[in-house]
N, CA, C and O atoms as a DFTB+ gen file, in Angstrom:
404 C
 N C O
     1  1     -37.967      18.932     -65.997
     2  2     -39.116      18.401     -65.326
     3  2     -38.742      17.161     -64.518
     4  3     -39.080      17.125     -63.335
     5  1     -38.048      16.104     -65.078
     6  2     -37.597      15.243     -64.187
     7  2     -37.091      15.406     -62.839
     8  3     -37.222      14.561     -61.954
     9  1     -36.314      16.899     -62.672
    10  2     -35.557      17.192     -61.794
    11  2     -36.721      17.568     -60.552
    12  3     -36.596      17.611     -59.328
    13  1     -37.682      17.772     -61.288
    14  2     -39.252      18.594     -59.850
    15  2     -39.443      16.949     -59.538
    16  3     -39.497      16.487     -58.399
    17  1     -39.529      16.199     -60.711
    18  2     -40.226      15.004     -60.578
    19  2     -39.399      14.284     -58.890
    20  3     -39.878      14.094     -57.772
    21  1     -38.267      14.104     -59.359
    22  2     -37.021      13.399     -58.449
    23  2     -37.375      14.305     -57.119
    24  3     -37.377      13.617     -56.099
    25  1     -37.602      15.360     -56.958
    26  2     -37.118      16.032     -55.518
    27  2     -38.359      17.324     -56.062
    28  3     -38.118      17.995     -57.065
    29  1     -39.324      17.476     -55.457
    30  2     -40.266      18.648     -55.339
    31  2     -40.208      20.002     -54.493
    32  3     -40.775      21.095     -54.501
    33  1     -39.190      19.327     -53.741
    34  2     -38.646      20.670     -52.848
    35  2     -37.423      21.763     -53.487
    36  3     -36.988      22.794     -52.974
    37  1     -37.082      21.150     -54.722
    38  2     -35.976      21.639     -55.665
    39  2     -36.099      23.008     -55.398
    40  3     -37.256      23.357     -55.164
    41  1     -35.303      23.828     -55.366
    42  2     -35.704      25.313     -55.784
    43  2     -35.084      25.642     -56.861
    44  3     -34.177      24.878     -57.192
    45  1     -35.366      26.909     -57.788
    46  2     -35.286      26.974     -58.957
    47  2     -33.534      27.456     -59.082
    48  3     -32.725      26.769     -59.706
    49  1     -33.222      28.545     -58.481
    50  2     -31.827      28.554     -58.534
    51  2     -31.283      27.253     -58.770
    52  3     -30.541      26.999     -59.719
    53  1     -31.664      26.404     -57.879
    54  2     -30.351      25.362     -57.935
    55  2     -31.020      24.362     -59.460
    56  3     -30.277      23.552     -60.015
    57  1     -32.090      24.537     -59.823
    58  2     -32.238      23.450     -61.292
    59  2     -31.368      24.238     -62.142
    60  3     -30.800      23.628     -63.048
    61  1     -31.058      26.068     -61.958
    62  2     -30.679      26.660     -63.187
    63  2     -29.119      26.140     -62.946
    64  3     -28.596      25.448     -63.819
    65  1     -28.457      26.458     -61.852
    66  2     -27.417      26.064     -61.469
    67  2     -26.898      24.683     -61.684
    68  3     -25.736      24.677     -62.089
    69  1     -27.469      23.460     -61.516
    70  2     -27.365      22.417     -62.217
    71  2     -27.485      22.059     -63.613
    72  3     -26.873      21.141     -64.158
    73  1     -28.287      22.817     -64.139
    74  2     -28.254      22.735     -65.623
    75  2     -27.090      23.410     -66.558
    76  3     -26.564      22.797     -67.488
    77  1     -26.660      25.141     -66.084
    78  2     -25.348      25.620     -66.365
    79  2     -24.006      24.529     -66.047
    80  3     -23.079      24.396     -66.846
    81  1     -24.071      24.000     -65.103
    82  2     -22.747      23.089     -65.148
    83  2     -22.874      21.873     -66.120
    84  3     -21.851      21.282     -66.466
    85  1     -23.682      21.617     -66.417
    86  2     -23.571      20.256     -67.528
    87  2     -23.945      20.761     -69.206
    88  3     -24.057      19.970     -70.142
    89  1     -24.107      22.350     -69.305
    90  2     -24.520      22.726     -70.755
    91  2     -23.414      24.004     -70.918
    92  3     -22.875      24.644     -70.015
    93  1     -23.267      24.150     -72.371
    94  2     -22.944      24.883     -72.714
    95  2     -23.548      26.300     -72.915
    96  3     -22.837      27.270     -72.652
    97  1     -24.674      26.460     -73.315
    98  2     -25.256      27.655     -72.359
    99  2     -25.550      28.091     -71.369
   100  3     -25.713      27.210     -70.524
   101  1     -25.788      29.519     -70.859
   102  2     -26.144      29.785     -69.830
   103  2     -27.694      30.246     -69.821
   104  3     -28.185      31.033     -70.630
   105  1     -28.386      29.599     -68.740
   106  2     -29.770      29.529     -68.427
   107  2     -30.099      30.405     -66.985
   108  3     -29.562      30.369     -65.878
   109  1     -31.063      31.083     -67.447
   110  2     -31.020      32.648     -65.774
   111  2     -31.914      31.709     -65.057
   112  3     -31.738      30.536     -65.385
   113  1     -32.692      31.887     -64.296
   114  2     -33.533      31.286     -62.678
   115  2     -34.591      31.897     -63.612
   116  3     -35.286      30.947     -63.972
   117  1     -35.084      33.130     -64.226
   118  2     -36.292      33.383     -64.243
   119  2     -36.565      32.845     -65.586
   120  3     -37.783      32.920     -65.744
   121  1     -35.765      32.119     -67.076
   122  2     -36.071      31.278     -67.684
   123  2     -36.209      29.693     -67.477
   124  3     -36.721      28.956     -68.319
   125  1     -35.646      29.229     -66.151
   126  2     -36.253      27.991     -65.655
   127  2     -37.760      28.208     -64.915
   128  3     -38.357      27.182     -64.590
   129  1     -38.451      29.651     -64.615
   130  2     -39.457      29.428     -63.261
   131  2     -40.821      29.653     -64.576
   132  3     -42.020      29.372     -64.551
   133  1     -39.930      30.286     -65.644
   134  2     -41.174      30.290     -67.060
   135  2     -41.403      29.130     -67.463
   136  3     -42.577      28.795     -67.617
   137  1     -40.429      28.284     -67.719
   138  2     -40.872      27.120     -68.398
   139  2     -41.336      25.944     -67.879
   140  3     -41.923      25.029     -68.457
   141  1     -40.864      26.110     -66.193
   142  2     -41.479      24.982     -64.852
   143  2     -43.403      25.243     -64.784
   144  3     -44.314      24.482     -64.458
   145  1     -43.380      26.794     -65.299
   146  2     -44.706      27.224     -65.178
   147  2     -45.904      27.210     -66.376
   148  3     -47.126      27.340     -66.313
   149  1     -44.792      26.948     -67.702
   150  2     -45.563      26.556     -68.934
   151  2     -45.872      25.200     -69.329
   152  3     -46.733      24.754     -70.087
   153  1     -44.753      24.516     -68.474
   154  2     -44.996      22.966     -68.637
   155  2     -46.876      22.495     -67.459
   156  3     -47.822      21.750     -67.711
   157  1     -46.604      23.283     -66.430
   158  2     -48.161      22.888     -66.099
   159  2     -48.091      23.010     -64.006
   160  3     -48.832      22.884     -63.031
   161  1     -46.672      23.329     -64.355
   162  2     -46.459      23.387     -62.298
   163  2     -46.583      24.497     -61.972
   164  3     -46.494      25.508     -62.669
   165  1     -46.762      24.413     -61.078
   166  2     -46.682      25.259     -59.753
   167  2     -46.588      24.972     -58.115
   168  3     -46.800      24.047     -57.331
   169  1     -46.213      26.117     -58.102
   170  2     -45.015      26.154     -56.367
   171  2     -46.318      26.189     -55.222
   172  3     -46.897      27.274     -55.159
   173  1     -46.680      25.404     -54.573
   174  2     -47.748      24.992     -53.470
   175  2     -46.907      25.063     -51.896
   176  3     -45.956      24.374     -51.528
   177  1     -47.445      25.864     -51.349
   178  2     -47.431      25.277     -49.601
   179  2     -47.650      23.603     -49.654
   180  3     -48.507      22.981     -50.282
   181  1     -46.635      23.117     -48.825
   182  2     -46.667      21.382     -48.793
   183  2     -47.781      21.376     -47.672
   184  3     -48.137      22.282     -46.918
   185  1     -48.278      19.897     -47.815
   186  2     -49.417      19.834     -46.979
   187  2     -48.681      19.470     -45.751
   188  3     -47.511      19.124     -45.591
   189  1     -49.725      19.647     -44.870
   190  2     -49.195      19.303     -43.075
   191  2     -49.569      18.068     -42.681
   192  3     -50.761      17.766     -42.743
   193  1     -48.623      17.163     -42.218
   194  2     -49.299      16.127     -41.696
   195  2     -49.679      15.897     -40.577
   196  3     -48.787      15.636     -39.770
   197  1     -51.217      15.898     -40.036
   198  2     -51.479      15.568     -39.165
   199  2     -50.589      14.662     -37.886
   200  3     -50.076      13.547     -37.976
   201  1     -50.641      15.739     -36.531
   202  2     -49.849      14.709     -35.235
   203  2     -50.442      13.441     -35.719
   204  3     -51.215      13.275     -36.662
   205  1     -49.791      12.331     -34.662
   206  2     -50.526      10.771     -34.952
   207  2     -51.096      10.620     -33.656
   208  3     -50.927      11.709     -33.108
   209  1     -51.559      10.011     -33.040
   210  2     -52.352       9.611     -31.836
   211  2     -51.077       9.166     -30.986
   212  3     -51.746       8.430     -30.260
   213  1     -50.218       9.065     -30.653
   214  2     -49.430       8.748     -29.965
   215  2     -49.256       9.625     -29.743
   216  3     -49.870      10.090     -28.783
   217  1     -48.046      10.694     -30.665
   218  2     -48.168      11.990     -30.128
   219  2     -49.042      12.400     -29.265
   220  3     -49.013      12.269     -28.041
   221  1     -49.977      12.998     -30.053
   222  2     -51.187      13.780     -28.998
   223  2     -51.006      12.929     -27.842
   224  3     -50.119      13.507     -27.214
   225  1     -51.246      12.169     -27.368
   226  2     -50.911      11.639     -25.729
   227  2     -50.018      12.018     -25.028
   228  3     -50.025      12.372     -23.849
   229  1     -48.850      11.912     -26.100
   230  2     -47.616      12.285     -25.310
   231  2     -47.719      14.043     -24.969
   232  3     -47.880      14.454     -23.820
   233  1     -47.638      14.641     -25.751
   234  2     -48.043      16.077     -25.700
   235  2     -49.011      16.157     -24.726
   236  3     -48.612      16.972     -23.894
   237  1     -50.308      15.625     -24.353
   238  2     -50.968      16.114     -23.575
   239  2     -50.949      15.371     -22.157
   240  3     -51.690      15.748     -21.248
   241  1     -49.963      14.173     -21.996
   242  2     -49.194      13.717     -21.093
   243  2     -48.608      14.771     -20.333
   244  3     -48.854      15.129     -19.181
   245  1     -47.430      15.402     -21.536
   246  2     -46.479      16.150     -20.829
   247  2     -47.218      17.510     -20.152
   248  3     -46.872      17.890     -19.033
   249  1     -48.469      18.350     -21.070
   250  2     -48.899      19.205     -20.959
   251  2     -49.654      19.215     -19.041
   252  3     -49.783      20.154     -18.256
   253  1     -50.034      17.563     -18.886
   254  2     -50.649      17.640     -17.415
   255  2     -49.732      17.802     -16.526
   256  3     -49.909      18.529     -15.548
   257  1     -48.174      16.877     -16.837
   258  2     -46.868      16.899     -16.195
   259  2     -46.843      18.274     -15.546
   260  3     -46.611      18.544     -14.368
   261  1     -47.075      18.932     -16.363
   262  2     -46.301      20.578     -15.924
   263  2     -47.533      21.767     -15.663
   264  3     -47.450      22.995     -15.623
   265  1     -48.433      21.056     -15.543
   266  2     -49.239      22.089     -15.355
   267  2     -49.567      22.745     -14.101
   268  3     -50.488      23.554     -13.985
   269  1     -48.980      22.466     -13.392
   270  2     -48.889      23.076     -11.784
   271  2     -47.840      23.469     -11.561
   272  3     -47.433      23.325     -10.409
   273  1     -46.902      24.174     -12.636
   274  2     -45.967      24.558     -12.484
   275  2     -45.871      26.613     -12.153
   276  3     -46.863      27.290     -12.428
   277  1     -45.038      27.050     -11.776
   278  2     -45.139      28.386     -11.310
   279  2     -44.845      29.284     -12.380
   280  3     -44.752      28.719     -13.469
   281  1     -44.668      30.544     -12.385
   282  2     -44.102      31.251     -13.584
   283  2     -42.682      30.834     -12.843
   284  3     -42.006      30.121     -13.585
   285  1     -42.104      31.084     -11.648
   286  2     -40.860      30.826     -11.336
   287  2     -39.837      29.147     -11.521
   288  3     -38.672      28.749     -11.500
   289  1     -40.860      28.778     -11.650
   290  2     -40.480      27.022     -12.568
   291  2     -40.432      27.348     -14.280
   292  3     -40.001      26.535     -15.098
   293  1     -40.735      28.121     -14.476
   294  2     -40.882      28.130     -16.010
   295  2     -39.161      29.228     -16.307
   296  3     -38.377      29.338     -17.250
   297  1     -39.242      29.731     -15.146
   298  2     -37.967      30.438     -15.822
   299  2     -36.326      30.014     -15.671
   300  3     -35.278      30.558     -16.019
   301  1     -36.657      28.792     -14.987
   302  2     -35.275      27.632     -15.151
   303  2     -35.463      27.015     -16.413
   304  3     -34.455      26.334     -16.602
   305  1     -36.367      26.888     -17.532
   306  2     -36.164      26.726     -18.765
   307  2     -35.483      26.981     -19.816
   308  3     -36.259      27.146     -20.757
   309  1     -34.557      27.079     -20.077
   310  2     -33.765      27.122     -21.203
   311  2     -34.803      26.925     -22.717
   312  3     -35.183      25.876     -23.238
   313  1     -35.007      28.077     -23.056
   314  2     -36.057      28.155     -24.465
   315  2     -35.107      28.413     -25.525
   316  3     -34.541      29.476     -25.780
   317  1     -34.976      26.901     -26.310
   318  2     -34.544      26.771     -27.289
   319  2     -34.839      26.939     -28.484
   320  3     -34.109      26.638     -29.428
   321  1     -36.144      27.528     -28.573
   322  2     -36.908      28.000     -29.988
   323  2     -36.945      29.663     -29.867
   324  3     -37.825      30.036     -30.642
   325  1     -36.430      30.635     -29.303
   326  2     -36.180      31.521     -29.701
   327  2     -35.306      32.563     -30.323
   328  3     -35.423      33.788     -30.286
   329  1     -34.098      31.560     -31.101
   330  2     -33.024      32.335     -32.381
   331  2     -32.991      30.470     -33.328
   332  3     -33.238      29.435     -32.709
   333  1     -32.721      30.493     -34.479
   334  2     -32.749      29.655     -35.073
   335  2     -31.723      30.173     -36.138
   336  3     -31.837      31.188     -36.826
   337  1     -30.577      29.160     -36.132
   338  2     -29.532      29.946     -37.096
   339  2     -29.486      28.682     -38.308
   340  3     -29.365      27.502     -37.977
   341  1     -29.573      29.012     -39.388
   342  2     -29.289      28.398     -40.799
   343  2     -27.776      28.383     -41.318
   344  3     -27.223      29.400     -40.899
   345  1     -26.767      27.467     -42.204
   346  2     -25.890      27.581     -42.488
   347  2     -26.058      27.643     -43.810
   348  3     -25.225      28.175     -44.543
   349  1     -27.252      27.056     -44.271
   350  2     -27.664      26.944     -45.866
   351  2     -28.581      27.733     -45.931
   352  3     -28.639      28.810     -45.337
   353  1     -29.622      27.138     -46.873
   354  2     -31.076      27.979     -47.321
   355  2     -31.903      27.246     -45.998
   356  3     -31.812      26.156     -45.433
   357  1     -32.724      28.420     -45.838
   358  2     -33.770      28.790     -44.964
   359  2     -34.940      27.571     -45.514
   360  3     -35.383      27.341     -46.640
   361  1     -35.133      27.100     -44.531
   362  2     -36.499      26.203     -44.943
   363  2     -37.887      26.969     -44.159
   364  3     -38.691      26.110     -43.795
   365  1     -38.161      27.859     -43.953
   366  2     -38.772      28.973     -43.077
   367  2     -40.109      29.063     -44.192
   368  3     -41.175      29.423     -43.692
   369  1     -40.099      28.811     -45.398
   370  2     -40.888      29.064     -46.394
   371  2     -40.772      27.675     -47.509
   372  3     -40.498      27.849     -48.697
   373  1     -40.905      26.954     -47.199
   374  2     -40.606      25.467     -47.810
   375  2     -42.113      25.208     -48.900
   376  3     -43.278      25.023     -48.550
   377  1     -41.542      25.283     -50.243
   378  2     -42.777      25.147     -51.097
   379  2     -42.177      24.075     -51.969
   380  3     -40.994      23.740     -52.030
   381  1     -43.331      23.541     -52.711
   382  2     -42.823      22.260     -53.552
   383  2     -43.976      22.306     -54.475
   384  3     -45.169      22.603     -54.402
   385  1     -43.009      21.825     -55.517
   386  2     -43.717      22.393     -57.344
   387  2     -45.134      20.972     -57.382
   388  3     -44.728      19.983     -56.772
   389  1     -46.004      20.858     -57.731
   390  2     -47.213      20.199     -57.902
   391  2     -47.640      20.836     -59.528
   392  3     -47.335      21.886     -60.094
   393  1     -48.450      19.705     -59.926
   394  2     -49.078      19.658     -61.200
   395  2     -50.265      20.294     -61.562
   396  3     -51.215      19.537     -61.359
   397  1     -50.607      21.397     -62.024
   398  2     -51.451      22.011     -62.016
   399  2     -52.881      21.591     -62.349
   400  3     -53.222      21.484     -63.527
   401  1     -53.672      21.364     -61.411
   402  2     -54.866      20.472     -62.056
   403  2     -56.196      21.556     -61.970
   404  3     -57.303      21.208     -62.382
């Protein structure tokens, strides 16, 4: 429990995986996600934090910037949000353990 406490984004592989290297038994992923779940947690969508007011300006700054732009201006764009490569774990689904109230 300390370990959700310290870092909520933990995922369970890696508490079982940390716990096998410092014990002499071996502990599976689905006897850490029983007992994360009997102690009183559970795995939540993290909340979103609202843009801040600066943002939004800037965003809707830029949004007037370009708004007289052509489809043929749009296709000298280089669109950098369409492949996204990971070297680790995927944060694509990012959940974090909370106290069951």
């Amino acid at each position: 429990m300390r370990i959700l406490k310290r870092d909520r984004r933990t995922i369970l592989p890696q508490i079982a995986t940390d716990f096998n290297d410092g014990a002499s038994a071996s502990v599976r992923v689905r006897t850490v996600q029983r007992t994360v779940i009997n102690m009183g947690s559970q795995s939540r969508r993290p909340t979103r934090v609202p843009l801040t007011a600066r943002y939004n300006v800037l965003r809707l700054s830029w949004a007037r910037q370009h708004y007289h732009w052509t489809v043929d201006d749009w296709k000298h764009v280089a669109w950098s949000d369409e492949s996204r490569f990971q070297l680790y774990r995927t944060d694509a689904h990012v959940r974090v353990w909370r106290q069951h109230q």
